[in-house]
N, C-alpha and C positions, 0 to 999 in steps of 0.2 A: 452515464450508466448505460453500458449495452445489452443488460442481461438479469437475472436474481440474483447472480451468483458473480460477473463480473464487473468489479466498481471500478469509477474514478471518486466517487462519492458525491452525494448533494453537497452544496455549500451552504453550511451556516451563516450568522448573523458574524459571528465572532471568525472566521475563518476558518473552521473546523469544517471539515469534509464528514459527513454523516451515512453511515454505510448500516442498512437492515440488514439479518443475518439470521439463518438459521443455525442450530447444532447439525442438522444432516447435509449440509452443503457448505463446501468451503469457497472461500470471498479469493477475486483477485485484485491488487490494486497496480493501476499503474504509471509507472515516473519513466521522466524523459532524463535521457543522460547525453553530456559529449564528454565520451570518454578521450576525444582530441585534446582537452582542456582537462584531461585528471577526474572528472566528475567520477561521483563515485556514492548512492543512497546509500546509508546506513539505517537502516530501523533498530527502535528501542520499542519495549513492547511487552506486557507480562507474559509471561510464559505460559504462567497457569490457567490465563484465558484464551489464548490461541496461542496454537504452533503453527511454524512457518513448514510448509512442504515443499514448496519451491521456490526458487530465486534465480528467472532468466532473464536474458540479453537478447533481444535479437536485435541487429544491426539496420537499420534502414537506409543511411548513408553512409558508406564505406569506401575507400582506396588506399594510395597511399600516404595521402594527409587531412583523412576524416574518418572519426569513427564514431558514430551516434547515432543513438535509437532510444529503443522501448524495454523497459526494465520492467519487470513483472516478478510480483511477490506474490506468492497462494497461498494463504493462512488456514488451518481448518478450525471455525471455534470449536472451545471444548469445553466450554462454561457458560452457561445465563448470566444475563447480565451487561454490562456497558463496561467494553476495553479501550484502551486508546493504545493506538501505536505513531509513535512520533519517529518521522524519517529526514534525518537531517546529510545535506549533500554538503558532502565533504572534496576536497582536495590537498593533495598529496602533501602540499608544501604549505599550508595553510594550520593554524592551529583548531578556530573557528567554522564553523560551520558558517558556507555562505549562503546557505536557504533552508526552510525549516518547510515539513508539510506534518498537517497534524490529521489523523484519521480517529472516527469513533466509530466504534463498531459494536451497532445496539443489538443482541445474540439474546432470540425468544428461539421457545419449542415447536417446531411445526408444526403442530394442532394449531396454535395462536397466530403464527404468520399468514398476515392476509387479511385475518378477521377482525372488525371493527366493534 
């Protein structure tokens, strides 16, 4: 986690990455991709609790027989409550998803965030 507001999330017991969250601040999460090998995150994720604002690439090793980096989702919640977004990395020729990452994303009102 490097920030309030940008996650890779805590890790749970269970494997679930665990991301606090306000309504006034939206979360980024981020996956590593080699899009040399087709890689490709897919998120599943309600809608009605978060929407997604962005979905970047930037490349950190690149020529012309590599291409991989850092994949960044910006969600804004828009509900109280505990969302899960499940991101499964897909490839081209594959039916199956050959990694799964799961995020919670527990979304209190900033008056309460912080306070114990």
């Amino acid at each position: 986690m490097t920030s309030s507001h940008d996650h890779d999330g805590s890790q749970a017991s269970d494997g679930v990455k665990v991301i606090q969250a306000t309504l006034a601040r939206p979360i980024q999460i981020h996956l590593w991709e080699d899009r040399t090998r087709g890689e490709l995150w897919v998120p599943t994720y309600d809608p009605t609790g978060l929407s997604l604002l962005a979905d970047d690439y930037l490349c950190i090793a690149g020529n012309n027989a590599v291409d991989n980096g850092r994949r960044t989702f910006e969600f804004q919640p828009v509900k109280l409550g505990t969302h899960r977004v499940l991101f499964e990395k897909r490839l081209g020729w594959k039916f199956t998803a050959e990694d799964r990452r799961v995020f919670e994303v527990t979304v209190s009102d900033a008056s309460s965030y912080g306070s114990a």
